[in-house]
LUMNU-285542 format. One line per 5 residues: number of its first residue (from 1); their letters; for each residue x negated, y negated, z negated of C-alpha. Coordinates in Angstrom, 2 decimals, decimal comma. Layout:
# LUMNU-285542
NUM) a) X/Y/Z ~ ...;
//
This chain:
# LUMNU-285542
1) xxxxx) -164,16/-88,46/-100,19 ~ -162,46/-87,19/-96,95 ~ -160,01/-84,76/-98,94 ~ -158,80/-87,70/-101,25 ~ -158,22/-89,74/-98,50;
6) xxxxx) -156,44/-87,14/-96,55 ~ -154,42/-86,42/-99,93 ~ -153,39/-90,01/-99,85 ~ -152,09/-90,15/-96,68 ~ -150,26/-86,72/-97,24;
11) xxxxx) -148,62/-88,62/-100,20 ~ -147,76/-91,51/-98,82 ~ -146,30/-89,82/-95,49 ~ -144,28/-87,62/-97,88 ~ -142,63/-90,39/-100,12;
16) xxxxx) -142,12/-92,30/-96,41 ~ -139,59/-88,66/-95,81 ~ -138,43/-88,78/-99,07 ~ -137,00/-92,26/-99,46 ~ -135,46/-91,80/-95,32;
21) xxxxx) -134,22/-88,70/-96,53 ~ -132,80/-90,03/-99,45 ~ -131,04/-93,16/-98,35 ~ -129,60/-91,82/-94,82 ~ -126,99/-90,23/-96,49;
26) xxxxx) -126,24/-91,35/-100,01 ~ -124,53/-94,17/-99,30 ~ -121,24/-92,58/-100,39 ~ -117,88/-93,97/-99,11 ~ -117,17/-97,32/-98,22;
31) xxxxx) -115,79/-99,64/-100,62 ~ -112,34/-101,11/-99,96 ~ -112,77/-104,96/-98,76 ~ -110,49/-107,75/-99,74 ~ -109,56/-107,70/-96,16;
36) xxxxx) -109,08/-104,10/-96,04 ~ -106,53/-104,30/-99,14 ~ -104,80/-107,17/-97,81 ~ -104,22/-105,43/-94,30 ~ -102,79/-101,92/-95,93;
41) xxxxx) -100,81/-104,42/-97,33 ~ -99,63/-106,21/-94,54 ~ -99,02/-102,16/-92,67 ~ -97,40/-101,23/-95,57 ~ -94,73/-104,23/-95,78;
46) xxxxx) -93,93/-104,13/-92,14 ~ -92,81/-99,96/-92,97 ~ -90,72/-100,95/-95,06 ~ -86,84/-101,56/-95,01 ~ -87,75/-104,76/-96,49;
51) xxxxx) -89,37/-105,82/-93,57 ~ -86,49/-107,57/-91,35 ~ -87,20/-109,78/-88,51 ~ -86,27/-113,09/-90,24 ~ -88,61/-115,45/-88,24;
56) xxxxx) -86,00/-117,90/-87,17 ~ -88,24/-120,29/-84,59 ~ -87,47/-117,55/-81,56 ~ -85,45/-113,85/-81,87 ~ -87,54/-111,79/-81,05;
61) xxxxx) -90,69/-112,79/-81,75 ~ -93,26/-111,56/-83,94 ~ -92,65/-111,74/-88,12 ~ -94,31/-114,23/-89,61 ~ -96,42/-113,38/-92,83;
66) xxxxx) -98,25/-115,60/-94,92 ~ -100,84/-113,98/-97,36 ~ -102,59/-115,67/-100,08 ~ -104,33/-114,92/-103,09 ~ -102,29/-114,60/-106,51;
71) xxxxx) -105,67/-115,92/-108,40 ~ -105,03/-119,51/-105,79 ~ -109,13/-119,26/-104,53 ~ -109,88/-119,67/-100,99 ~ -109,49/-117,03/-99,17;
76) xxxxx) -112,63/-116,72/-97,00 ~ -112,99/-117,25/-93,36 ~ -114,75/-114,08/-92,91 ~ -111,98/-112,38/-94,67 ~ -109,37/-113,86/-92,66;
81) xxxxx) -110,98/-112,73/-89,66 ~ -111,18/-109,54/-90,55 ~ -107,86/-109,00/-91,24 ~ -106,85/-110,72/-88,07 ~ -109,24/-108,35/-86,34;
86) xxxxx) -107,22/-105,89/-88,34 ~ -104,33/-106,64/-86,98 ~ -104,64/-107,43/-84,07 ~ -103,01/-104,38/-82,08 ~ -99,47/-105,30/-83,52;
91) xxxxx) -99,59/-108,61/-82,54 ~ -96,28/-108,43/-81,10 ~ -95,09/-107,30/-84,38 ~ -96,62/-109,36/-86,87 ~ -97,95/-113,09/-87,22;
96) xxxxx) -100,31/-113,19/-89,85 ~ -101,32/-116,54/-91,30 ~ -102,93/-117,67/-94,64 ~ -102,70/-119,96/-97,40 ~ -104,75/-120,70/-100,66;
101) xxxxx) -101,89/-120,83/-102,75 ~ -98,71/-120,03/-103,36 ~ -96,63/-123,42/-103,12 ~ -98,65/-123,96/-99,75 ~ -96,19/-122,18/-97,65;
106) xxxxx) -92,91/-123,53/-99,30 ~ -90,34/-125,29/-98,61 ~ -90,17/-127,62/-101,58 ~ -87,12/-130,06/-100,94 ~ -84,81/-126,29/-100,64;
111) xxxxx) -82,83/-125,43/-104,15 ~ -84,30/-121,64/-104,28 ~ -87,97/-122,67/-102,49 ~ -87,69/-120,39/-99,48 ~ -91,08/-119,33/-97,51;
116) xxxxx) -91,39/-122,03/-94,24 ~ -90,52/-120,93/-91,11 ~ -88,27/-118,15/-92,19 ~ -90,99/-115,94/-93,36 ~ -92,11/-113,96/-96,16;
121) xxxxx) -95,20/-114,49/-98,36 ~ -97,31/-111,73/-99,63 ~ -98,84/-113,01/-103,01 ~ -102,15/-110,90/-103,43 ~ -103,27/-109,92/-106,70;
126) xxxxx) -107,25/-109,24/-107,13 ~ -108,85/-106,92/-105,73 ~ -111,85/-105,43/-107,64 ~ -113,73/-104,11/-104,18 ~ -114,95/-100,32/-105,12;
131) xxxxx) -114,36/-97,21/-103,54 ~ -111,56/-95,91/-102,98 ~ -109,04/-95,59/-104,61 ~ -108,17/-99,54/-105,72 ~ -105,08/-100,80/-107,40;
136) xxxxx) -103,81/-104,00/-106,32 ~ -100,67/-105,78/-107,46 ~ -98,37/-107,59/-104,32 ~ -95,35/-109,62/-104,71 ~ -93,20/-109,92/-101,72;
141) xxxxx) -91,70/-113,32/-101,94 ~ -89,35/-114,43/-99,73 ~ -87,54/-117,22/-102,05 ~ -87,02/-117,82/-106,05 ~ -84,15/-115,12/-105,96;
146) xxxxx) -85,91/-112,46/-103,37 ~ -88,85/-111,24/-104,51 ~ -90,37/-107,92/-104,98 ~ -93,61/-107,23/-107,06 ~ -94,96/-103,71/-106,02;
151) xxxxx) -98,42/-102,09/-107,61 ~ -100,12/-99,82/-104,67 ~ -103,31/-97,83/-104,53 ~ -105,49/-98,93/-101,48 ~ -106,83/-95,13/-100,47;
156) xxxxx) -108,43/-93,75/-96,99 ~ -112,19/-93,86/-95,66 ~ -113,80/-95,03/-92,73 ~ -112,80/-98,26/-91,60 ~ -109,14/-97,41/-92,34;
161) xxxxx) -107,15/-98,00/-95,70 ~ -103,75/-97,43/-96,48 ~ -101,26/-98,74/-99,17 ~ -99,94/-95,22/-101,14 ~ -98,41/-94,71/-103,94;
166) xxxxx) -96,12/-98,07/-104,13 ~ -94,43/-98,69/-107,20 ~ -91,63/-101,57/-107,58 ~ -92,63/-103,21/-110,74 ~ -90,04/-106,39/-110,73;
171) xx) -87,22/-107,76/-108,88 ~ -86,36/-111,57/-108,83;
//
């Protein structure tokens, strides 16, 4: 009786190491966020020689970007936070501010419906959260007649993703 009850807890003590074991360090890389693909986004626009300063409340103060969701769902709180948290070192650079959709951020009564504020919107396309390496589509709209679509591939690890290989798909 003593040996099968010493047998058990031999057994059970093992598959207690096993399953630590096991799950410490399988849990593979870390799956690229909505937020994460909209902030390699935002990095990767602000590289870029389309990128000018055309905020025209103050010269010299930080671009404003609006970011919103190509599908027109809400973009979650806890999203936006990240990628303010995200962001948040180049404030001085960059303004980042969201909308829901699209015609949100503007300026309807204008002929060629320019972003408000002098900005530029970057119209998200979904992002199927896996890890990395994610394509997501991006449109860079500025107005009816300046806008950019782009395809990238969200790669890195860690807690830091970066927009690579960018491909201009149209021009309006």
């Amino acid at each position: 009786m003593l040996a099968s009850r010493w047998g058990g807890v031999v057994g059970a003590a093992a598959l207690m190491l096993c399953t630590a074991a096991c799950s410490s360090g399988a849990a593979g890389p870390k799956s690229v966020t909505t937020a994460d693909a909209y902030s390699a986004a935002i990095r990767w626009y602000l590289t870029t020689s389309v990128a000018t300063a055309t905020t025209t409340s103050v010269p010299g103060s930080p671009l404003v970007v609006y970011v919103a969701p190509e599908s027109g769902k809400a973009i979650s709180s806890q999203t936006q936070a990240s990628v303010v948290k995200d962001m948040s070192a180049m404030s001085e650079v960059v303004t980042v501010r969201f909308a829901d959709a699209r015609d949100e951020v503007l300026q309807t009564e204008v002929d060629d419906l320019p972003v408000k504020d002098g900005a530029v919107l970057l119209l998200v396309g979904e992002v199927k959260e896996a890890a990395p390496p994610v394509d997501v589509t991006v449109d860079i709209y500025r107005s009816v007649n300046d806008s950019h679509e782009y395809t990238m591939t969200i790669s890195g690890s860690g807690d830091l993703f970066e927009a690579t290989q960018v491909s201009e798909v149209a021009q309006g």
